[in-house]
C-alpha positions in Angstrom: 20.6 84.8 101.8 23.4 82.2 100.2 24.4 82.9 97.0 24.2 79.7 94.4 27.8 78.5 93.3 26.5 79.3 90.0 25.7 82.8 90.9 29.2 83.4 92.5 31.2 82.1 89.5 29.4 84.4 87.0 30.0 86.8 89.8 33.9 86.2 89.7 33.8 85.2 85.1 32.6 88.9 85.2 34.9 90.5 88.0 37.9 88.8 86.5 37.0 90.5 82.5 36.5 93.7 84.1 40.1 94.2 85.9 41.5 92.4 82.7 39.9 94.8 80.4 40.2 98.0 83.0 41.2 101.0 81.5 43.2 103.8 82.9 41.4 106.4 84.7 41.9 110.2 85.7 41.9 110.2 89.4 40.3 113.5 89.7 38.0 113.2 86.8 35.4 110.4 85.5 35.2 111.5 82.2 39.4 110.7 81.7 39.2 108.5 78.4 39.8 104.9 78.6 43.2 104.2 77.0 44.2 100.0 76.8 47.0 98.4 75.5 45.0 95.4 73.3 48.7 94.1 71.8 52.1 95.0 70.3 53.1 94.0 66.9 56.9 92.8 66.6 59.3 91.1 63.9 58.3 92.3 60.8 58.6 95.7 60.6 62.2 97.3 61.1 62.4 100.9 62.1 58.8 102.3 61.3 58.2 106.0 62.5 54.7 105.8 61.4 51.8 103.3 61.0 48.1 104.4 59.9 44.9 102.4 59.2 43.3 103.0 55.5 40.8 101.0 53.9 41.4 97.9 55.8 44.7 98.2 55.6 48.1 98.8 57.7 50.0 101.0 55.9 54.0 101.9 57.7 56.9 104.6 57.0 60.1 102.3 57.1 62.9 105.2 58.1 65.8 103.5 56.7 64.6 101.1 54.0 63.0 104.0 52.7 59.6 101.7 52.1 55.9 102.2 52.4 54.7 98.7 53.6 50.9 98.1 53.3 49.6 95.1 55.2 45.9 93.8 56.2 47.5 92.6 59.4 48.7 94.3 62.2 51.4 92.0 62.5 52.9 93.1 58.7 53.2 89.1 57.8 52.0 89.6 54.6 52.7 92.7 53.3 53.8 95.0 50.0 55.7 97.4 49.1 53.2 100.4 47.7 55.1 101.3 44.9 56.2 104.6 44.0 55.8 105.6 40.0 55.6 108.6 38.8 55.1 107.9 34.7 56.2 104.6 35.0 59.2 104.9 36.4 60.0 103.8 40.0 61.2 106.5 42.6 62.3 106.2 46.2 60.8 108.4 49.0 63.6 109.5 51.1 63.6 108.7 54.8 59.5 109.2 55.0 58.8 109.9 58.7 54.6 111.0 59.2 51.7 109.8 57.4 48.7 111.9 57.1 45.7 110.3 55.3 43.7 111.9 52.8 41.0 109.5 51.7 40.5 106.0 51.2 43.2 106.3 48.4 45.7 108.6 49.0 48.3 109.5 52.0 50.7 112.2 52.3 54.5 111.4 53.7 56.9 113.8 54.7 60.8 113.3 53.9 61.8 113.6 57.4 65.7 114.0 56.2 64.8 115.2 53.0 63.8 117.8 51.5 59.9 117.1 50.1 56.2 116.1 50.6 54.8 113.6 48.6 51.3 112.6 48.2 50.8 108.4 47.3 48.1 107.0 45.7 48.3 103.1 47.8 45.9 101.6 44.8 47.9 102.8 41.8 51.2 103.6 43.5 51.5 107.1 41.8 53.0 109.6 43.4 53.3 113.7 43.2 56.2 115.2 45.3 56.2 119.1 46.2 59.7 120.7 47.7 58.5 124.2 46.6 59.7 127.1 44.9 62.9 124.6 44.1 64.9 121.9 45.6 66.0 122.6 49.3 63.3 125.5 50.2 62.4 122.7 53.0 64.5 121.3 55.1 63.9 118.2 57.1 59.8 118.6 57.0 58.5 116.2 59.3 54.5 117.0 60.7 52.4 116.7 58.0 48.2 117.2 57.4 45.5 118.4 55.7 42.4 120.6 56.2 40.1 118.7 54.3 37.6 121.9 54.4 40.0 124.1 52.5 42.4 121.6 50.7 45.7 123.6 52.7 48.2 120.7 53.5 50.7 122.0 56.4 53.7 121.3 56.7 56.5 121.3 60.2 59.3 122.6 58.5 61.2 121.6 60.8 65.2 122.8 60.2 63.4 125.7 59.2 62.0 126.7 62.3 58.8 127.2 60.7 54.8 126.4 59.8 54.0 126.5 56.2 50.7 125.5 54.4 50.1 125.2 50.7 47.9 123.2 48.4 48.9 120.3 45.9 46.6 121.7 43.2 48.0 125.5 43.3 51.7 125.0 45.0 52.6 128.7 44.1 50.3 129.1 47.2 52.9 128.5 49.8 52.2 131.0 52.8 54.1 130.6 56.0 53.1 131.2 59.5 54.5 134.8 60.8 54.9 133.1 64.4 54.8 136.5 66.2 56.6 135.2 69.5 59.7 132.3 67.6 57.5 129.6 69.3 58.2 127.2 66.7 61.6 125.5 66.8 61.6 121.5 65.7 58.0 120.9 64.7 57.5 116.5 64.7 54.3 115.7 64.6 51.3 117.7 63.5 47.3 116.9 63.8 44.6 118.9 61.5 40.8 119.4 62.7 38.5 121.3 61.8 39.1 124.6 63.3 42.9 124.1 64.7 46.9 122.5 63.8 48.6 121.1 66.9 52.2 120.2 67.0 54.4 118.7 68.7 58.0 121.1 69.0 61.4 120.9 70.6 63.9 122.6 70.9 67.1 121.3 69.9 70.7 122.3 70.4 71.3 123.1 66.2 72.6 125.8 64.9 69.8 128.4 63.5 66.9 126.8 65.2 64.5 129.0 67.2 65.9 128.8 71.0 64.6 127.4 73.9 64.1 124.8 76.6 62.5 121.0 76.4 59.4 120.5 74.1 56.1 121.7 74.1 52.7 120.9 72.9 51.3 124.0 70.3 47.9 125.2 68.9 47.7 127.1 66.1 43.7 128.9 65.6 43.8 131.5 63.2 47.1 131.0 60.8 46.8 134.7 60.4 47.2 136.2 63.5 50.7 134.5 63.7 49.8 133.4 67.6 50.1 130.7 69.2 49.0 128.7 72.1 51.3 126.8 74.5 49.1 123.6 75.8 51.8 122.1 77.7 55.6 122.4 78.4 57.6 119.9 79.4 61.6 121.6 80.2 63.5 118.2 79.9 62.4 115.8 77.4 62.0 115.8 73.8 58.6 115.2 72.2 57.9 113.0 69.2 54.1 112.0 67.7 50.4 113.1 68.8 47.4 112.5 68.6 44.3 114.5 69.1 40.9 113.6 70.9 37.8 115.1 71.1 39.6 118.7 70.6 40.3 118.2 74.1 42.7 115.3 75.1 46.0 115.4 73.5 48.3 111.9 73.4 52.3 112.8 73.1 55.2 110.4 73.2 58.3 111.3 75.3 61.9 110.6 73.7 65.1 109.9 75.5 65.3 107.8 78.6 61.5 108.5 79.0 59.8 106.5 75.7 56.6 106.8 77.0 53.3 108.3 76.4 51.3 111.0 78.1 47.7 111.9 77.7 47.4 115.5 78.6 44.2 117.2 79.7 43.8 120.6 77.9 41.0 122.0 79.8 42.6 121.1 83.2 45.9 123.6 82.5 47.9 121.1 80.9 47.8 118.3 83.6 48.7 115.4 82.5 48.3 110.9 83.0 51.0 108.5 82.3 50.0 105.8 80.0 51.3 102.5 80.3 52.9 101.2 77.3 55.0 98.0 76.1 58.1 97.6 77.8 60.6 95.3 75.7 60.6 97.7 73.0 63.4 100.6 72.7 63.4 103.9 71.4 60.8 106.4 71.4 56.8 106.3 70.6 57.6 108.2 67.4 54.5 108.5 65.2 50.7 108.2 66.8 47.5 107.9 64.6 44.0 107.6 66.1 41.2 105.9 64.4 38.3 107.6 65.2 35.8 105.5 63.6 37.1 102.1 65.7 38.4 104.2 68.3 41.7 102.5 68.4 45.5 104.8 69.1 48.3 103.2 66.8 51.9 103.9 68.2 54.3 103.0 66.2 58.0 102.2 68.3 60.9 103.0 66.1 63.1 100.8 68.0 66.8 101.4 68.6 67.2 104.7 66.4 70.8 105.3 66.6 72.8 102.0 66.4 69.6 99.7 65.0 70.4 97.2 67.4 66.6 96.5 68.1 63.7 96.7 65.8 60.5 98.6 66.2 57.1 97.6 66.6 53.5 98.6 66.3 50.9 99.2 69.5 47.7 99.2 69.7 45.5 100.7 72.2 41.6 100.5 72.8 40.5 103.8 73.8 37.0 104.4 75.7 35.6 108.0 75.2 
């Protein structure tokens, strides 16, 4: 039986928005998310490390400038700087790295070169910083989240070589993970569900750091038992941001001459997919946030790191669970 012309072009309309939309698969498994680059952001933004999504709005860690930048638009066209008051007076957040958001109000930024936490309010612009018992009892905190069951806020200590929680409305209730086995060396990123903290560690060539080889992916289940569980290693590369899916499929991004992501499979012993990315931008995938409610991954590129030769960007990825 022939086949109308009409029938044959919707045939080939719909063939052609399937590969354009396609998605890429596990090989070996059908239930693989869908992860989709949809577009990548450029020209406004300088060297963010982190980008989340909060009330219809873009809000961005600028590493150097030492901003918050809030924006409706991906693209960061129009866009403010949140201000940070304390009391009226302004005061500068110093080298913020990762975002974690609280509510439709309120984030937490880590001082990635600093030596505190501070909690914004993006409506008002007030701000609360916590460094501890005093001034340099953190050093270089990068991961940051909350439980939102509990109200404990962790914290990567990172030139600490360690895990801490505590909570902004009782801060003399610092407690910090025993770590039976040194695990921990570099903490970046961290993610907070309901019942775990994942982080992503390396393990860098400084002096008093815990020792070891390449970067790994951790989960911490009972803060407690000072365990923890080794997703994935990988011996040669560096990791930088995460993000967490279905308490099952974990996103990294890969520094060094990698800068790339991974989506790794924690039921399937660690395996993991390559994800293809944007190309023209340099430096590493540094800070990940997934929006759960419009199931979209924002990695945010922090450009050329060490000489600022190239700015940074934002991606954005459809992802199909």
């Amino acid at each position: 039986m022939l086949i109308s012309k009409k029938i044959l072009v919707s045939i080939i309309i719909a063939l052609i928005s399937a590969i354009t939309s396609i998605f890429f698969w596990s090989k070996n498994s059908s239930s693989t998310p869908g992860i989709a680059l949809d577009a990548m952001y450029t020209g406004q933004l300088k060297h963010p490390a982190h980008t989340v999504y909060i009330s219809g709005n873009y809000v961005s860690s600028e590493l150097f400038s030492n901003q918050i930048l809030l924006s409706p638009d991906p693209f960061f066209i129009e866009s403010y700087e949140v201000l940070s008051q304390n009391n009226g007076d302004q005061l500068a957040i110093l080298s913020p790295h990762y975002i974690d958001v609280i509510d439709e109000e309120q984030i937490l930024i880590s001082e990635g070169w600093g030596h505190g936490i501070v909690k914004v309010n993006i409506v008002t612009g007030k701000i609360e910083r916590f460094v501890g018992p005093q001034e340099g009892f953190l050093h270089a905190p990068h991961g940051i989240c909350h439980d939102s069951n509990n109200g404990w806020i962790y914290v990567a200590d990172s030139l600490n070589s360690r895990l801490l929680r505590y909570k902004f409305q009782d801060t003399s209730s610092i407690e910090i993970f025993s770590d039976n086995q040194k695990t921990i060396a570099y903490g970046r990123q961290l993610v907070c569900d309901s019942n775990n903290v994942w982080m992503t560690n390396s393990y860098e060539n400084r002096e008093n750091l815990n020792p070891g080889q390449g970067s790994n992916v951790l989960k911490i289940s009972n803060f407690y038992s000072g365990d923890v569980e080794i997703i994935a290693e990988f011996p040669d590369v560096n990791l930088t941001g995460l993000a967490v899916l279905q308490n099952r499929w974990v996103i990294v991004g890969l520094w060094g001459q990698k800068n790339k992501l991974l989506m790794i499979d924690t039921q399937n012993h660690g395996k993991h997919f390559s994800i293809d990315g944007p190309a023209q931008i340099p430096g590493p995938p540094y800070g990940l946030y997934y929006d759960d409610i419009r199931k979209k991954l924002l990695v945010t590129y922090v450009g050329a790191i060490h000489d600022r030769s190239h700015p940074g960007g934002l991606a954005i990825f459809s992802i199909n669970l």
